[in-house]
C-alpha positions in Angstrom: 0.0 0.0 0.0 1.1 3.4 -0.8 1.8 6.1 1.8 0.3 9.8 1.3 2.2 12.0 3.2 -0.6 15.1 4.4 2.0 17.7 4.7 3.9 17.4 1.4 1.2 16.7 -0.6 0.4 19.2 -3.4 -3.3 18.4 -3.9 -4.1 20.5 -0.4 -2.1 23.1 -1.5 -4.1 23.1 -5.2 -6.8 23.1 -3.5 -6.1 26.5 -0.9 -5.1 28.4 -3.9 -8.2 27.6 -6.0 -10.4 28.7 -2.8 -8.4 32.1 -2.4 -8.0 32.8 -5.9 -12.3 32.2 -6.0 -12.3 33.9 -3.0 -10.4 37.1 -4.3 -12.4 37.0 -7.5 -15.6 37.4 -5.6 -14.1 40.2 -3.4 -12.9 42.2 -6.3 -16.9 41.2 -8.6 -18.5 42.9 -5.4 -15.8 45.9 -5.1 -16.7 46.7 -8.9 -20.3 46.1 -8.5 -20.2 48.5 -5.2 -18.3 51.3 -6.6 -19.3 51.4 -10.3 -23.1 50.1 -9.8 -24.0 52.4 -7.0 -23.3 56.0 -8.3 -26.0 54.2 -11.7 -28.2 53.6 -8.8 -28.4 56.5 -7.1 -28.5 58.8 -10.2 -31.2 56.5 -11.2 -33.0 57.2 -8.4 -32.4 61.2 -8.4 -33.4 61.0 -11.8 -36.7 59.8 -11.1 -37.1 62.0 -7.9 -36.6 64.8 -10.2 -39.4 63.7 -12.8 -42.0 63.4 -9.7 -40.6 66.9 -8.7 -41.9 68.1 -11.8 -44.7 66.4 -12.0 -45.6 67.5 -8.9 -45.2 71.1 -9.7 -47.6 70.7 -13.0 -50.2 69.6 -10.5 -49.3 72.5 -7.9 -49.3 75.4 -11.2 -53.1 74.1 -12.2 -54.2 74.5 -8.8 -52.2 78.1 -8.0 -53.2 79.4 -11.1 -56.9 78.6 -10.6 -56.3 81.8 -8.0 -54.3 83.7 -10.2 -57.4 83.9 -12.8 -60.0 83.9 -10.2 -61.7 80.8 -10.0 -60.4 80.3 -6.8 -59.5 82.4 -4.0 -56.8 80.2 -2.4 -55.2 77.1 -3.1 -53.4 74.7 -0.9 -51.0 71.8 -2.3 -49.1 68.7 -0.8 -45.4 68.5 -2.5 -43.2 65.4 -1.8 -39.5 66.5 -0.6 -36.5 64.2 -1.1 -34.3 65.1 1.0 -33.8 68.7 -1.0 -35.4 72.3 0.0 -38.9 73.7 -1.1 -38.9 77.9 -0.8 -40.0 81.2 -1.6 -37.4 82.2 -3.1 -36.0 84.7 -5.9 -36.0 88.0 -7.3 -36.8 87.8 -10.7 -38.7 90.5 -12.5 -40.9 91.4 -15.6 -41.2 94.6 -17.6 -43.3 95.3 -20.6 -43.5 97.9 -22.7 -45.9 99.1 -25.6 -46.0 102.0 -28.1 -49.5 103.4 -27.7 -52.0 105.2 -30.3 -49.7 108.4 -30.2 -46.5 107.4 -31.0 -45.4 106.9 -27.1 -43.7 104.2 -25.6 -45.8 103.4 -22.3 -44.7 100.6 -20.0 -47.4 98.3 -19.3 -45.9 96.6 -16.8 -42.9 97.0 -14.3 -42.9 94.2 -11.2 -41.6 91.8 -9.4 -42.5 88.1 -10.2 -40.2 85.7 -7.6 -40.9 81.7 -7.5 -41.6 78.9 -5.7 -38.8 76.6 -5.7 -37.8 73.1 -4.9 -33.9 71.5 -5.3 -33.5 68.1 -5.7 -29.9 67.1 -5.9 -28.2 70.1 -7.5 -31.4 70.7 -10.3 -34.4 72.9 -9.4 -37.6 73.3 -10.2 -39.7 76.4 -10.2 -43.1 78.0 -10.4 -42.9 81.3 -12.0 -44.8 83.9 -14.4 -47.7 80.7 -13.8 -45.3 78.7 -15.5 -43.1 75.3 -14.2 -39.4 75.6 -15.3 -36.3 72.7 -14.4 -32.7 73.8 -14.3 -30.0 71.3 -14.8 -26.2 71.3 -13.2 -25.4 72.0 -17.3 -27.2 75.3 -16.8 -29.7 74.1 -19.2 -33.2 75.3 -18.5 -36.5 73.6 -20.0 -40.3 74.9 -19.9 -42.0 72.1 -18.4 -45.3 74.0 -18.3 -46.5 77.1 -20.3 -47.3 80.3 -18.6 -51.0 81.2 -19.0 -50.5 84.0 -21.6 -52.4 83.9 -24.8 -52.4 85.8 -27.9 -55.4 85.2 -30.4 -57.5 87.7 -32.5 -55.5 90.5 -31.7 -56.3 90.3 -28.1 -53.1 89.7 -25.3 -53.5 88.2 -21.9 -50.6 88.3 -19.9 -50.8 86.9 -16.4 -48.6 88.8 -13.7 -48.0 87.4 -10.6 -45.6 88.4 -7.7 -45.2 85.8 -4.9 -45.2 87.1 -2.0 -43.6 85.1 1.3 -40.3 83.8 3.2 -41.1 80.5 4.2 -39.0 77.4 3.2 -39.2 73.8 4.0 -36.0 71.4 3.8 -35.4 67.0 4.2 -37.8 64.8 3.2 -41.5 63.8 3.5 -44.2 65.9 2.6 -44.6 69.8 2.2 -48.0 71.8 1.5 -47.9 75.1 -0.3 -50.3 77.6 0.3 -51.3 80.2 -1.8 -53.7 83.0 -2.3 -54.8 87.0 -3.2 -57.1 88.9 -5.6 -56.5 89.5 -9.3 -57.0 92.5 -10.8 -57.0 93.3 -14.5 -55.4 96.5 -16.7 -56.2 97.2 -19.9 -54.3 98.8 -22.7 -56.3 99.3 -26.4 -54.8 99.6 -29.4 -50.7 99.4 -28.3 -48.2 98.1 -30.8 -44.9 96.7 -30.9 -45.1 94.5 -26.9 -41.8 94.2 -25.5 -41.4 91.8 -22.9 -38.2 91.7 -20.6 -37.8 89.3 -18.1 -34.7 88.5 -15.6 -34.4 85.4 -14.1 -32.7 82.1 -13.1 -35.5 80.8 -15.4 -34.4 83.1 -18.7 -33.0 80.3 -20.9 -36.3 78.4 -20.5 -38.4 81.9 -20.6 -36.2 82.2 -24.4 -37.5 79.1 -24.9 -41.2 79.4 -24.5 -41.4 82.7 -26.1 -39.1 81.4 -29.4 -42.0 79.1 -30.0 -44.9 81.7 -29.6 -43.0 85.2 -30.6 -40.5 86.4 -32.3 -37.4 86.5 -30.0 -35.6 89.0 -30.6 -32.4 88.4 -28.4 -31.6 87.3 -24.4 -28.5 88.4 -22.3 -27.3 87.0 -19.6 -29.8 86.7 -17.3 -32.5 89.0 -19.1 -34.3 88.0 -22.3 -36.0 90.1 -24.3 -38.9 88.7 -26.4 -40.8 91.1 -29.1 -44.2 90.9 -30.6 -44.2 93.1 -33.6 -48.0 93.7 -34.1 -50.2 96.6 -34.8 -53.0 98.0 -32.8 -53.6 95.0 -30.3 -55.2 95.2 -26.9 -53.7 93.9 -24.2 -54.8 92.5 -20.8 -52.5 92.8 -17.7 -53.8 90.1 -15.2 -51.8 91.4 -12.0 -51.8 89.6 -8.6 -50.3 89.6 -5.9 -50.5 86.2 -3.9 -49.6 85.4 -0.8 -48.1 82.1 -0.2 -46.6 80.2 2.3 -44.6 76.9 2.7 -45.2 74.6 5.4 
């Protein structure tokens, strides 16, 4: 009979090396997985937190601007936070100006607009002018939904609306926005050549909206400047002032 000797036998040894080398294969499969799989997982899951941002926001600038045209006089809104800030926040402005029956350049409108805000991650998504903007980390800006203003049969409706407020929420969970006031509405008959100026965080998507709608004429940096070259128009100035509050 044959004598195996335990301690010089190279089968054990074969056999230690094949269970570390499987050992340190695993280790390094789960390193990878850890530190290339979660940064997909967590943008993954910003990115969607972003899209129910905005969704949420559609939802929040039907019911606000239900109040800003009257059919309501407040309106009160549940927001879900993740993990970001929601605010009253801003200092963005409007200015319009017309050339009127006599020749005159008249300024229709001169005020304040602000927004109400939420940042998820480092993007942010805004109610302002009664529309819903997003701005990227790229500094690119999108309309996710219009502002209320309409132009048809030489008739212009231009909603203005200046939020009033300090509050701010921050973490996660839910957040209500409250918001509420009076409109009132200017007229101006037969005006020509509407200017609209607007500075804001929000101007790239503002450039956007009115290069679909209006002739843009040009935008600097932070102010864009959209034209409307048409005779003898009246125009409606829907002004309000709301007050609003975050909670």
């Amino acid at each position: 009979m044959k004598t195996i000797k335990l301690l010089s036998s190279e089968d054990a040894v074969s056999e230690v090396v094949d269970f570390v080398t499987i050992l340190g294969l695993l280790v390094l499969s789960i390193g990878i997985i850890a530190v290339a799989g979660y940064p997909l997982v967590k943008n993954a899951q910003e990115a969607n937190h972003i899209e129910n941002t905005k969704q949420s926001f559609i939802v929040l600038a039907n019911n606000i601007n239900k109040v800003v045209i009257g059919q309501a006089p407040s309106q009160s809104v549940e927001l879900k936070m993740y993990g970001g800030s929601l605010s009253i926040t801003g200092s963005s402005s409007i200015n319009i100006t017309a050339i009127n029956s006599t020749n005159k350049t008249v300024t229709l409108v001169d005020r304040q607009m602000r927004s109400i805000e939420s940042i998820v991650g480092d993007t942010y998504v805004a109610y302002e002018g009664t529309g819903v903007w997003a701005k990227y980390p790229n500094g690119n800006t999108i309309l996710v939904s219009k502002p209320l203003i309409t132009n048809q049969s030489n008739v212009l409706v231009i909603p203005i609306v200046t939020i009033g407020g300090v509050s701010s929420a921050g973490g996660s969970g839910m957040s209500r926005v409250t918001a509420k006031g009076v409109p009132s509405v200017v007229f101006y008959k037969n005006v020509s050549n509407i200017i609209v100026r607007i500075n804001s965080t929000y101007s790239k998507g503002w450039e956007n909206y009115f290069g679909n709608v209006m002739a843009w004429s040009f935008c600097f940096p932070g102010e864009c400047t959209a034209k409307l070259d048409t005779k003898n128009i009246d125009v409606y100035i829907l002004n309000i002032q709301l007050d609003t509050e975050v909670e």
